[in-house]
N, C-alpha and C positions, 0 to 999 in steps of 0.2 A: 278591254273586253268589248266585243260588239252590244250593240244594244239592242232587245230584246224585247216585243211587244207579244202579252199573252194576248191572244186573240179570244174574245168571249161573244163566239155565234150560236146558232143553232146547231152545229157539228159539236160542239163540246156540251153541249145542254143534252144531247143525246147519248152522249157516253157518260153520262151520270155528274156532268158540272164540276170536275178537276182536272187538271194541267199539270203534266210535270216539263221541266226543260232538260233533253238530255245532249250532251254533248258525243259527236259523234264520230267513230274514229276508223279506218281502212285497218281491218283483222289482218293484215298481208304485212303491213309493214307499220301500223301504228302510226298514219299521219293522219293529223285531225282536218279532218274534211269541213263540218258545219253543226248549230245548234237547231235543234228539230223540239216543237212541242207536241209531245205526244198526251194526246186525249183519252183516259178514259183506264179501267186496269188490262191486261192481255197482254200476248207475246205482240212483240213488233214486226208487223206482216210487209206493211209498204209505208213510205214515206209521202205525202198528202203533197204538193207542191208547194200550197198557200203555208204549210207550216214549217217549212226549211226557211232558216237564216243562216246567210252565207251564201258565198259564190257555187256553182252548178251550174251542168250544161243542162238546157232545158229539154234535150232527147233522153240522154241517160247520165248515170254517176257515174264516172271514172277518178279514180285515185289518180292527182296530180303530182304524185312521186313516185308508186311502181306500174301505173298506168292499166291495174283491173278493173274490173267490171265489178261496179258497189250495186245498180240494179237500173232498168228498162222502163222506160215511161210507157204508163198504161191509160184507158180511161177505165177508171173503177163505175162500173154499170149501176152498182144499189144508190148511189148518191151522186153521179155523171160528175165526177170530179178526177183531176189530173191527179193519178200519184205514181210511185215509182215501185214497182215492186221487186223488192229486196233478193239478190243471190242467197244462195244457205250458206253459212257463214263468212258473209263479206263484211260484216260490219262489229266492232264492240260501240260499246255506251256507256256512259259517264251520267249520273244523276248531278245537274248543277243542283248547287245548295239556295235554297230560293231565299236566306240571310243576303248571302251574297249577291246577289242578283236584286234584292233591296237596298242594299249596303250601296253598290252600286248606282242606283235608281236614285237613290237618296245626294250622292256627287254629283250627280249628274245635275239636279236641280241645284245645288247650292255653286256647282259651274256656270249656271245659265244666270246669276242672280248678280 
């Protein structure tokens, strides 16, 4: 599994101080593209740059198995930050289980030791 750092800045302190990780998947053909921490509750508009893990082209998303269009890099103006804002339904999501993602975190130190 990739490994996965929650980022705790000011962008999450302003969506009300939780994080979820959601796993994220091309709606066309079901290949998992990358883990995205999304901030805050709402629907999922754009993708933030700083918060994709995983590979990506850094102009837009494209699905590296049926090769659409997941969504266009934009600069989002309220907060002058890179993000990608999303086609209508180009993407599903996966809530990872943050057990797991401890569980996880937890190997991960007792690998390092």
């Amino acid at each position: 599994m990739t490994t996965i750092e929650i980022k705790k800045d000011k962008y999450k302190k302003a969506r009300g101080n939780w994080s979820r990780i959601l796993e994220i998947y091309c709606s066309h053909c079901g290949y998992k593209l990358f883990f995205y921490q999304k901030d805050g509750p709402g629907p999922l508009k754009r993708l933030y740059e700083d918060r994709i893990a995983g590979p990506y082209n850094k102009n837009k998303i494209v699905c590296p198995n049926c090769k659409s269009l997941i969504g266009s890099l934009m600069i989002y103006k309220k907060e002058n930050r890179r993000a990608f804002l999303l086609n209508t339904n180009s993407i599903k999501m996966k809530i990872v289980n943050s057990k797991k993602l401890v569980n996880n975190k937890k190997d991960r130190q007792r690998e390092n030791c």
